[in-house]
C-alpha positions as CSV (number, residue, x, y, z in Angstrom):
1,X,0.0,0.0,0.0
2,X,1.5,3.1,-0.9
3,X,2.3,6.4,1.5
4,X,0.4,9.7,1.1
5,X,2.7,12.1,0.1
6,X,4.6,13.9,3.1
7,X,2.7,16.9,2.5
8,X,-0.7,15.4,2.9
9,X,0.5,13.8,6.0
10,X,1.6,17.2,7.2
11,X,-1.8,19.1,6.3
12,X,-3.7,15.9,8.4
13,X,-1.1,16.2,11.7
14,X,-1.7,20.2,11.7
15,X,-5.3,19.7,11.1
16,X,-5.6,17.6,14.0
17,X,-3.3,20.0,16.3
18,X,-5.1,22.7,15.5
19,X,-8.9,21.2,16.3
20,X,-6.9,20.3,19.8
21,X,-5.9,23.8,20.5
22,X,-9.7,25.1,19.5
23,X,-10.9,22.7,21.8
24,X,-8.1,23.4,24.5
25,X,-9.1,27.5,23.5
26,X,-12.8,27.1,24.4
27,X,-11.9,25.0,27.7
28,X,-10.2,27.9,28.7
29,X,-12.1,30.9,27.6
30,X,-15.3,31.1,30.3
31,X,-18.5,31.6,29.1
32,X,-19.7,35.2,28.9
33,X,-23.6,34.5,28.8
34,X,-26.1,32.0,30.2
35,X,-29.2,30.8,28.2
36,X,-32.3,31.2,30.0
37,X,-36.1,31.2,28.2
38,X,-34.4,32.3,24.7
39,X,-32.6,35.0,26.6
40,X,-28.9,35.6,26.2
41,X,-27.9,36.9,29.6
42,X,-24.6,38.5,30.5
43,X,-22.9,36.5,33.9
44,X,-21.0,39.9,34.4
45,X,-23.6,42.0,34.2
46,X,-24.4,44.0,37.4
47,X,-26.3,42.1,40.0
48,X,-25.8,38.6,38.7
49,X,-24.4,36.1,41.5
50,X,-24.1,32.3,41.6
51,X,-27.6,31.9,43.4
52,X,-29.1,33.1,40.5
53,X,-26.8,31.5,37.9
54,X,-27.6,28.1,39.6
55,X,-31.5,29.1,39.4
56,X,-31.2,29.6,35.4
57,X,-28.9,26.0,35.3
58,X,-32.3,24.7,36.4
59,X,-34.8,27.3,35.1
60,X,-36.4,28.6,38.2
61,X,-35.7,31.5,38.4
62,X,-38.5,33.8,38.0
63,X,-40.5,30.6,37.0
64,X,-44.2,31.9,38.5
65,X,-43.4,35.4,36.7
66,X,-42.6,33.9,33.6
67,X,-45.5,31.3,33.6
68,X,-47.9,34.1,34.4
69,X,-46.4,36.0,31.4
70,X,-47.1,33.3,28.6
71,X,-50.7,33.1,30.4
72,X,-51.7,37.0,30.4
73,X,-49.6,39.3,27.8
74,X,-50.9,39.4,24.5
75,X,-49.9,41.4,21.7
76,X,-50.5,44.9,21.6
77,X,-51.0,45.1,25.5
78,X,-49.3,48.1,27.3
79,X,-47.4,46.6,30.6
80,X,-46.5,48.5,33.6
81,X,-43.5,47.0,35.7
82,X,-42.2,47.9,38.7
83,X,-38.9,46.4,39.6
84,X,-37.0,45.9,36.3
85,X,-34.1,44.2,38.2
86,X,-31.9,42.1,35.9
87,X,-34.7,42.8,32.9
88,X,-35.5,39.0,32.3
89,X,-38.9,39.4,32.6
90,X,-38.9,43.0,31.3
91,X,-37.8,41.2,27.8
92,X,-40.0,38.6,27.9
93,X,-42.8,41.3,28.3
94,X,-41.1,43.0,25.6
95,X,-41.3,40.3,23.8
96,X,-44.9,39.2,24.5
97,X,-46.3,42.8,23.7
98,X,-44.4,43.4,19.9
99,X,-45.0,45.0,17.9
100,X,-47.8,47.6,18.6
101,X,-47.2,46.9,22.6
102,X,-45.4,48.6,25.4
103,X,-43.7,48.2,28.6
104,X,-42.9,50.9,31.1
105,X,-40.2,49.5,33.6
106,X,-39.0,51.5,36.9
107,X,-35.9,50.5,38.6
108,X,-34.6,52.1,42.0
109,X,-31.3,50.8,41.8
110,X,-29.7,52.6,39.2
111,X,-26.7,50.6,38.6
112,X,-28.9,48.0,37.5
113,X,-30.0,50.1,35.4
114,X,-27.3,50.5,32.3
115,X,-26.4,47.0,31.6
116,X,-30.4,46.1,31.4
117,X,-31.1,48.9,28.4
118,X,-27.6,47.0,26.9
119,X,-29.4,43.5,28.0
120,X,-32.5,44.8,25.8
121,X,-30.6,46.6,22.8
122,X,-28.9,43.2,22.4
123,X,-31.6,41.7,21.7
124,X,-33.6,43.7,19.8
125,X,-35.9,44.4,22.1
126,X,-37.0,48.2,21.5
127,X,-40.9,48.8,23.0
128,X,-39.5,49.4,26.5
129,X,-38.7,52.4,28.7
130,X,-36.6,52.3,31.9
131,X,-36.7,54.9,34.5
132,X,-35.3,55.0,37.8
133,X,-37.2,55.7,40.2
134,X,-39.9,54.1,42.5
135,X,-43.7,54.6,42.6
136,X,-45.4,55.7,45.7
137,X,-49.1,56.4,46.8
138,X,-48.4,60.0,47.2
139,X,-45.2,62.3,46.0
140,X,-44.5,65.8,45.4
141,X,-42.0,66.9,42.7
142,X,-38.3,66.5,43.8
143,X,-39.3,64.0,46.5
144,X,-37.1,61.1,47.3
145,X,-37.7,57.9,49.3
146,X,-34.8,55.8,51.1
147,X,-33.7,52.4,49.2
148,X,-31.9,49.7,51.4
149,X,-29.7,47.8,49.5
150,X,-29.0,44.6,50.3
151,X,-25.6,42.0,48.9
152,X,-28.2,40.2,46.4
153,X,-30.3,42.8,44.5
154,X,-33.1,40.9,44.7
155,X,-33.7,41.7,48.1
156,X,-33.5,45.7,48.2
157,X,-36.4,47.6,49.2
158,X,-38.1,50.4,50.2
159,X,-38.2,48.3,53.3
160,X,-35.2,47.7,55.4
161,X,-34.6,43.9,55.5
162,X,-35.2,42.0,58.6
163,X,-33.8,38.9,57.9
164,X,-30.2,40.2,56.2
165,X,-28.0,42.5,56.8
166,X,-28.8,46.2,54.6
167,X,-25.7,46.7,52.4
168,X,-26.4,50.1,52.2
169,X,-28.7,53.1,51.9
170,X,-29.5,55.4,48.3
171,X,-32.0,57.9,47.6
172,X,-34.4,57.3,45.0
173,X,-36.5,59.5,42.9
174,X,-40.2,59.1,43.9
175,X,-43.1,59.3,41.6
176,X,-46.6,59.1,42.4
177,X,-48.2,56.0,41.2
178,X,-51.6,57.0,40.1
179,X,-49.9,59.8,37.9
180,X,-48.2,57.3,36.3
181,X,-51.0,55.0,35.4
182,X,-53.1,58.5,34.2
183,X,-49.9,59.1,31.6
184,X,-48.8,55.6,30.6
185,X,-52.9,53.9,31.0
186,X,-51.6,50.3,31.1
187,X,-53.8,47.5,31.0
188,X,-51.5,44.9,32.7
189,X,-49.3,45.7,36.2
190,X,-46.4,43.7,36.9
191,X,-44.9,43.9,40.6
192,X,-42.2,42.5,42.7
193,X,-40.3,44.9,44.7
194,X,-39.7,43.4,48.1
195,X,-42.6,44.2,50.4
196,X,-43.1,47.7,48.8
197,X,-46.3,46.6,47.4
198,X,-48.2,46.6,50.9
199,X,-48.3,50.7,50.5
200,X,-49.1,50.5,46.8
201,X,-52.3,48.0,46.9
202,X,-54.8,50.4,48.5
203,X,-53.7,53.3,46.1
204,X,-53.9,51.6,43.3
205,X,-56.2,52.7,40.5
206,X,-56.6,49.9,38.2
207,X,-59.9,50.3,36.8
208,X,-57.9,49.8,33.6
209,X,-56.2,46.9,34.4
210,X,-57.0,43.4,32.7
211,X,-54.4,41.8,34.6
212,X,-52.0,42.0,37.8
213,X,-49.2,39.8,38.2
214,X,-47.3,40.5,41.3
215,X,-45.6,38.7,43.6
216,X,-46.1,39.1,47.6
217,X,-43.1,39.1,50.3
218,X,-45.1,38.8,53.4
219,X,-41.7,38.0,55.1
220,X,-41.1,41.6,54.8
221,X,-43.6,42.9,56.8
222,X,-44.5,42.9,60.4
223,X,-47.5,41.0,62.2
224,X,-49.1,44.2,62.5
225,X,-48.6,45.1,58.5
């Protein structure tokens, strides 16, 4: 049997060396995003930790939210959300809504704030506004309201935590709720922000709303709340 020609045999031992090193390569290189629900999300982005991280692996995190998503949102709908955090179920909603729909996000936190409207431009996602601030039963112009952070941003509030340590304390824009829902008229409310919906409830006005998806902390709050 005759020999390939040197050459050839050359050509097939680089060919091989090199899919070794592009494999060695991508062993090495860490992975910059995590899939979740069609979602490219950024590990380094601010507020992402391993508790969440682990959460995705296994797709629970945010599972109620999301489920309630595919069962109310429909196209066209105009969605007000409080509590953007790391915008996961802000895109979705974005998502949901296209193309004639909206969704109007608030955030306290604002250095969540700048990698989320990256999060969204990355994907496409344009029908949604983010401001920081947070929404309140009643607020005069230029008023602020206190916001305890805590390690994980998931637990910040307008309430300081009982159960963990606050991280720290910001001041936050306030806005008052009702104004809000006058200007923007949305016909779906979306809400988690950490026991700051106990305030909110009674002043709601959601004669306009078809649907309220918001999730309750009752550890938050006090036996008396």
């Amino acid at each position: 049997m005759a020999m390939p020609p040197l050459w050839k045999v050359r050509r097939e031992i680089w060919r091989v060396i090199g899919k070794a090193r592009f494999a060695m390569m991508k062993l090495r290189v860490p992975k910059k995003t995590i899939q979740y629900h069609n979602l490219k999300v950024p590990l380094t982005r601010e507020g992402m930790n391993s508790e969440i991280i682990s959460a995705m692996k296994n797709e629970s995190d945010e599972y109620p939210e999301i489920l309630g998503l595919k069962r109310a949102l429909c196209g066209g709908d105009r969605v007000l959300e409080l509590g953007s955090g790391l915008g996961i179920i802000t895109a979705l909603a974005g998502r949901a809504v296209a193309p004639d729909g909206k969704v109007l996000s608030f955030e306290a936190n604002l250095a969540m704030i700048s990698d989320t409207q990256k999060f969204l431009a990355d994907h496409g996602i344009s029908n949604v506004e983010l401001r920081h601030s947070v929404l309140v039963p009643k607020a005069e112009k230029g008023e602020t309201r206190d916001f305890y952070l805590t390690r994980s941003f998931a637990s910040s509030s307008l309430l300081s935590n009982k159960t963990t340590k606050d991280h720290g304390l910001i001041s936050v824009p306030a806005v008052q709720l009702n104004d809000v829902v006058a200007e923007f008229k949305p016909n779906v409310l979306v809400c988690d922000i950490e026991g700051g919906e106990l305030e909110l409830i009674p002043a709601l006005d959601a004669s306009g709303l078809r649907a309220v998806l918001m999730e309750l902390h009752p550890d938050r709050l006090s036996g008396a709340q």
